[in-house]
BALUM-404510 format. One record per residue (C-alpha): residue number from 1; residue in one letter; chain; x, y, z. Coordinates in Angstrom, 1 decimal. Layout:
% BALUM-404510
<NUM; a; A; <X; Y; Z>>
...
END
This chain:
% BALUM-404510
<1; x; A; <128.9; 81.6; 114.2>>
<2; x; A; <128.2; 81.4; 118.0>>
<3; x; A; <124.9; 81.8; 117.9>>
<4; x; A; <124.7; 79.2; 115.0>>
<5; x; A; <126.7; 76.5; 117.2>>
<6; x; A; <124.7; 76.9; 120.5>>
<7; x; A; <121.4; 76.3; 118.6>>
<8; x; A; <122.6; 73.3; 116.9>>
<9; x; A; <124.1; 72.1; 120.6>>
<10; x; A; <120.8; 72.9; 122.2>>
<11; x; A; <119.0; 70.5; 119.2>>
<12; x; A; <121.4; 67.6; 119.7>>
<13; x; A; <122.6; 68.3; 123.1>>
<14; x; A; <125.1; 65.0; 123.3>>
<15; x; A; <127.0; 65.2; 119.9>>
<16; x; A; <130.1; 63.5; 119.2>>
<17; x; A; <132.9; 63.2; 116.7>>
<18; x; A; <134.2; 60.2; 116.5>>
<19; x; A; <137.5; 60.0; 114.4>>
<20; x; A; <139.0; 56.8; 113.1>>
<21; x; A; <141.4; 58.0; 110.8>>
<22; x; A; <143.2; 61.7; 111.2>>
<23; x; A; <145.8; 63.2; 107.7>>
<24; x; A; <147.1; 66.6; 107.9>>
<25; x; A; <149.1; 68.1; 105.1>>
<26; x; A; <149.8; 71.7; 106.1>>
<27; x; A; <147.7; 73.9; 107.2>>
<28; x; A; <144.5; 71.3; 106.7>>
<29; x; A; <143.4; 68.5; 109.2>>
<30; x; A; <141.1; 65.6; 107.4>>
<31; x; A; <139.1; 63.7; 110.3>>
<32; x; A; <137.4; 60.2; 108.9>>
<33; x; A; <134.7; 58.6; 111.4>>
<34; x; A; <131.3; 58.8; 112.8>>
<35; x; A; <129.1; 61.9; 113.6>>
<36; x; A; <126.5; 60.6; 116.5>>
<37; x; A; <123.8; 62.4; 119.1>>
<38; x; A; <120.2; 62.5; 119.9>>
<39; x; A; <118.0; 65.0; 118.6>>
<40; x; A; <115.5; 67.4; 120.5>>
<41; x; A; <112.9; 69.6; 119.4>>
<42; x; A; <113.7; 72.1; 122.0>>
<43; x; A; <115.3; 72.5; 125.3>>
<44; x; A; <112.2; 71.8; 127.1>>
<45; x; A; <111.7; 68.4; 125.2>>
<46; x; A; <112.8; 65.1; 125.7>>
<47; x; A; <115.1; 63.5; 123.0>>
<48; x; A; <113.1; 62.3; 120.1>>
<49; x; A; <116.0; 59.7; 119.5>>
<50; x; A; <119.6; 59.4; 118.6>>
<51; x; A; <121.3; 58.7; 115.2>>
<52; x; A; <124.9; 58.2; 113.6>>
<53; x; A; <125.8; 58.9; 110.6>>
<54; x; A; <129.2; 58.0; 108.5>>
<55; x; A; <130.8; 61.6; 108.2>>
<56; x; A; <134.4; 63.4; 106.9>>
<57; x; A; <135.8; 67.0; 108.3>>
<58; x; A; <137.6; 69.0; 107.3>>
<59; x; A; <139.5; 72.0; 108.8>>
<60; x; A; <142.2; 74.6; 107.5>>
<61; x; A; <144.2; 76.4; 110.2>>
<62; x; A; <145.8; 80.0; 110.1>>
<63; x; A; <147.3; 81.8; 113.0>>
<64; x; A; <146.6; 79.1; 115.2>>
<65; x; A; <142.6; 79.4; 115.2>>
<66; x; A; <140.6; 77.4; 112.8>>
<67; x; A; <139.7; 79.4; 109.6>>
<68; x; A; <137.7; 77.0; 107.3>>
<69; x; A; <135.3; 74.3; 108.6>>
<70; x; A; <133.5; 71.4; 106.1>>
<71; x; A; <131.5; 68.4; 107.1>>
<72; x; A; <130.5; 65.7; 105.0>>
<73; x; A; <127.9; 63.7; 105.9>>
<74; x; A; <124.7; 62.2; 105.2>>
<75; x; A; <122.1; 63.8; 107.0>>
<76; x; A; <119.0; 61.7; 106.8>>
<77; x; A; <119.4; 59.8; 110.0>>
<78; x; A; <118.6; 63.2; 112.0>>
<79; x; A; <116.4; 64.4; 109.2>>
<80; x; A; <114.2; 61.0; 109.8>>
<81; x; A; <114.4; 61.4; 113.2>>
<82; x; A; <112.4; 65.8; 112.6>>
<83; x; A; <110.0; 64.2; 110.2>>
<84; x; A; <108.9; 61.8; 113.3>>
<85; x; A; <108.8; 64.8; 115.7>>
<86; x; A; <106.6; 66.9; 113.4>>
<87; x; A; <104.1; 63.8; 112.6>>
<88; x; A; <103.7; 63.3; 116.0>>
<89; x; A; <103.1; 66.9; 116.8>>
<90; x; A; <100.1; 67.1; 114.2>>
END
């Protein structure tokens, strides 16, 4: 899971959450906002550009750690945003 995170970091080095509506029942936190950041092809690159998306998350907490974590968003600002990197690569 580490290793997963630090990739994604390292391909959109400045991304934010930004929450405009928190519920929690229980154990499980529901965030409602934006998901925003730039996107780079690697870390020797400069950003290709930035996007924001609408986006939900969810997270379930046990023992004081978080257990389960779910976003819900629609990818296809970012996605657009590889498809330009990789035409302009060719």
């Amino acid at each position: 899971m580490h290793a997963a995170w630090t990739g994604y970091f390292q391909m959109v080095p400045e991304y934010q959450i930004s929450a405009k509506a928190i519920f929690r029942r229980g154990n499980t936190v529901i965030l409602v906002g934006t998901a925003s950041g730039n996107y780079r092809v690697s870390t020797t690159t400069d950003s290709v550009g930035t996007w924001r998306t609408p986006a939900t998350w969810r997270a379930v907490v046990r023992r004081g750690r978080i257990a389960e974590w779910q976003v819900y968003a629609d990818n296809e600002p970012i996605r657009e945003l590889m498809r330009r990197a990789t035409e302009t690569a060719v």
